[in-house]
Phi, psi and omega in degrees: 000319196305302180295337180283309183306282176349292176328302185285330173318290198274007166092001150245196179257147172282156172057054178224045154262005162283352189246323137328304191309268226310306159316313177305305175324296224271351147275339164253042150088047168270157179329088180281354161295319188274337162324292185329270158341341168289291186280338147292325162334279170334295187275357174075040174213024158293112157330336166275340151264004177269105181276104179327310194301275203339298181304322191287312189290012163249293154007305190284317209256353153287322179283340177287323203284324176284346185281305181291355199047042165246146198306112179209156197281003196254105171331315199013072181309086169333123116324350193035356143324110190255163224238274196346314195282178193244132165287157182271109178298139166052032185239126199276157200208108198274136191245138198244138170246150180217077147317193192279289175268333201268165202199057184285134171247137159204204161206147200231123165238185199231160154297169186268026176244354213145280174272142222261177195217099187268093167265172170065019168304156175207114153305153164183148188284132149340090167342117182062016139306338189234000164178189171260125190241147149310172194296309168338308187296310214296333184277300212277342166239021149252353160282329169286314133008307167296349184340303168246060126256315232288002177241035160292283198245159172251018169221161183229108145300148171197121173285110188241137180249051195187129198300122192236160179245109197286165165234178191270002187273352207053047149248226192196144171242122187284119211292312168205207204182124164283179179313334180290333198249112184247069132240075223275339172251024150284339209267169187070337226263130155288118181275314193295328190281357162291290227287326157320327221253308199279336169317280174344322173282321173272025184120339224238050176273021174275017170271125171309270205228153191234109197255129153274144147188173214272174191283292155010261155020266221291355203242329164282320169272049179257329186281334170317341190256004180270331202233065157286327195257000189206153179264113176239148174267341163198174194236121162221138198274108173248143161215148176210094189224253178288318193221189150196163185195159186227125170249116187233172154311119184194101216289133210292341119017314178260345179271085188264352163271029170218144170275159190077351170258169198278124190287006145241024160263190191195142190237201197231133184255118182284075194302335194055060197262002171307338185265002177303101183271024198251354214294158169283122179259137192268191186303307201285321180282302206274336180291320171309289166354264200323312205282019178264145167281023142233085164276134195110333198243134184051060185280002146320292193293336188269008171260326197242351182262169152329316207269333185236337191310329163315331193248335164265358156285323205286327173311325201279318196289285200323291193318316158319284209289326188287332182270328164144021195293336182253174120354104203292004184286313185250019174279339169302297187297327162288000222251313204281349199280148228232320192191149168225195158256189179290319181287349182255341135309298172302318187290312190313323197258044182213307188227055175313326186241032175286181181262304203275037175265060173005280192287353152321294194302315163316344188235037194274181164078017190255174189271141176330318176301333180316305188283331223270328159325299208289305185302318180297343186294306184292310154344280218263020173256297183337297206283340167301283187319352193266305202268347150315299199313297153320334167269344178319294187275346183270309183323312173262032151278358189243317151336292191299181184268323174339155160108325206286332187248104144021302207276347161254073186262214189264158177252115173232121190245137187228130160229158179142120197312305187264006156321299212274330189246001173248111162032052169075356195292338161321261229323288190308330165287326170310315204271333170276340179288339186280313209274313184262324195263304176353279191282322193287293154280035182008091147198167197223176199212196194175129162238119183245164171236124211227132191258139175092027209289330169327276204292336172245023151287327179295338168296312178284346167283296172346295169299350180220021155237000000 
């Protein structure tokens, strides 16, 4: 033990000119799944070592610290956004999307079933996506943008995807802005009440109210309209895509660091869990970690999103080839792989022998164990990444009140590209969610999927705070 913790200290493996043998073997056909399966060990990420109870419950015991405003890796943001109220039917709402480039308009009412019904869309690129515009510019061409809505209606949701400090008014102040978005005398700035302010100059001063909240938010009361048709007991907004993060229900009783509020009322909660630091982490995760230009931050999100999985397979490959996992045919070209993506990943493990396979292409002409290796490495970073996620969602299914009755369970309405589209992993996260919260916790769930989830939660927020 002593020599393998060494080992793991200093970035490699003990014994490996036994694990060279062993690669040679594994072209005349010893288990290259159980290679595998060694060598994540080895580095502290076998998916099989990781314990759901253990994890979800430091999971747990950060969102209560944070919930309390004691020092957690977890934000847990008031939205000041309620539940509570009934959507209102045929009554229109104009709903604003603010993306990374993108800048969507429409207007949304719900039906007497429900369902909701979107007109008057418009796509336009996002103010200061494309150079630096002022506070000025930035308001007055998303009131243009409102042009042909704003005497539709008299309130407006708006979904902002950019870190905001909610206020108890639903409006939001924006703290800051990445490098893509260059507006800097926005920041510090109230967006609904400038964008009311900037309406009001061009004509259009009949708007009551302008409610913000975050895409999260907005992806959980997007599932209120899903469950016209089900008793769901409670909600929770997950995305797991490019980034990922979970928003749930949470009675104000329980928000004991902000004050004034009414405790026996209960809002929707921004965790910002993509920042969860307890998670157990390997050799391979804290080297990746460092080479980011935020190491220590958000290391939850750099085991499971889009935005980093890529770069810890690619961390995962070098290290596989550097220890002797392959073949000297494909050691050269993994040893050198610098990054790869979410989409070149889903192809290997999908279209393993396609041409238009990126991580394909590295091992053509090598001996067959070579690819077959190359899939368990990735496989089993996939199937890790499956079962973080589960703990991801049972941790706030088990926080909220929801879930105890079979015929109510929780509503988790989930978007995100690598939920849906990376290499099965919804199954797989469904099946760890079947085994520990289901059978193991009575509590039961429902994952819905809702299109337009932005634009019509901003809606059902708009109509109902």
């Amino acid at each position: 033990m002593t020599e393998l913790m060494s080992g793991l200290r200093s970035g490699g493996l003990p014994g490996k000119e036994r694990r060279v043998g062993r690669a040679v073997d594994a072209v005349s056909g010893v288990d290259e799944e159980r290679i595998v399966a060694d060598f994540y060990r080895q580095y502290g990420m076998d998916h099989r070592d990781l314990d759901m109870e253990h994890c979800t419950a430091a999971f747990i015991e950060e969102i209560e610290r944070g919930l309390e405003g004691k020092k957690s890796s977890l934000p847990m943001l008031p939205s000041y956004i309620e539940v509570e109220k009934e959507i209102p039917r045929d009554e229109r709402v104009i709903v604003l999307d603010a993306g990374g480039t993108n800048f969507r308009v429409a207007t949304v009412y719900f039906d007497k079933d429900l369902s909701p019904v979107v007109e008057d869309f418009s796509t336009h690129r996002m103010p200061g996506s494309e150079g630096e515009v002022g506070k000025k510019q930035f308001f007055e061409t998303i009131s243009g943008y409102l042009e042909q809505v704003a005497g539709k209606c008299s309130r407006i949701g708006f979904c902002f995807s950019y870190p905001t400090e909610a206020l108890p008014d639903k409006d939001g102040i924006l703290l800051y802005t990445s490098k893509e978005l260059l507006v800097p005398e926005v920041i510090g700035e109230s967006i609904g009440k400038n964008l009311r302010e900037s309406l009001k100059r061009s004509g259009h001063g009949g708007i009551e109210s302008v409610v913000l909240l975050n895409d999260t938010v907005s992806t959980l009361l997007a599932g209120r309209t899903a469950g016209r048709r089900r008793d769901f007991s409670s909600y929770i907004g997950f995305i797991l895509g490019t980034g990922s993060n979970c928003s749930y229900i949470e009675k104000n009783s329980n928000i004991r660091k902000v004050e004034g509020l009414e405790r026996a009322g209960s809002q929707v909660i921004n965790a910002e869990s993509g920042a969860f630091g307890k998670a157990p982490r390997g050799v391979l995760d804290e080297r990746f970690d460092s080479r980011t230009k935020d190491p220590g931050v958000h290391t939850f999100e750099k085991m499971i999103s889009g935005r980093y999985l890529g770069g810890l397979c690619a961390e995962v490959i070098r290290a596989a080839a550097e220890d002797g996992l392959f073949s000297a045919v494909s050691k050269k070209r993994l040893s050198a792989v610098e990054t790869v993506d979410a989409v070149a990943i889903n192809d290997y493990l999908r279209f393993t022998k396609s041409s238009g396979s990126s991580l394909g292409k590295l091992v053509e002409g090598a001996p067959e164990p070579d690819r077959v290796t190359l899939y368990h490495l990735i496989d089993r970073l996939v199937e890790r990444a499956a079962k973080l996620t589960a703990v991801h969602l049972s941790a706030f299914v088990l926080k909220g009140r929801g879930g105890l009755n079979p015929c109510s369970p929780v509503c988790i309405t989930a978007e995100g590209s690598v939920f849906y589209g990376l290499a099965d992993l919804k199954t797989r996260v469904v099946c760890y969610l079947k085994r520990y919260l289901m059978e193991k916790k009575k509590r039961y769930y429902e994952i819905v999927e809702v299109e337009n989830a932005p634009l019509i939660g901003a809606a059902v927020a708009g109509l109902t705070n």
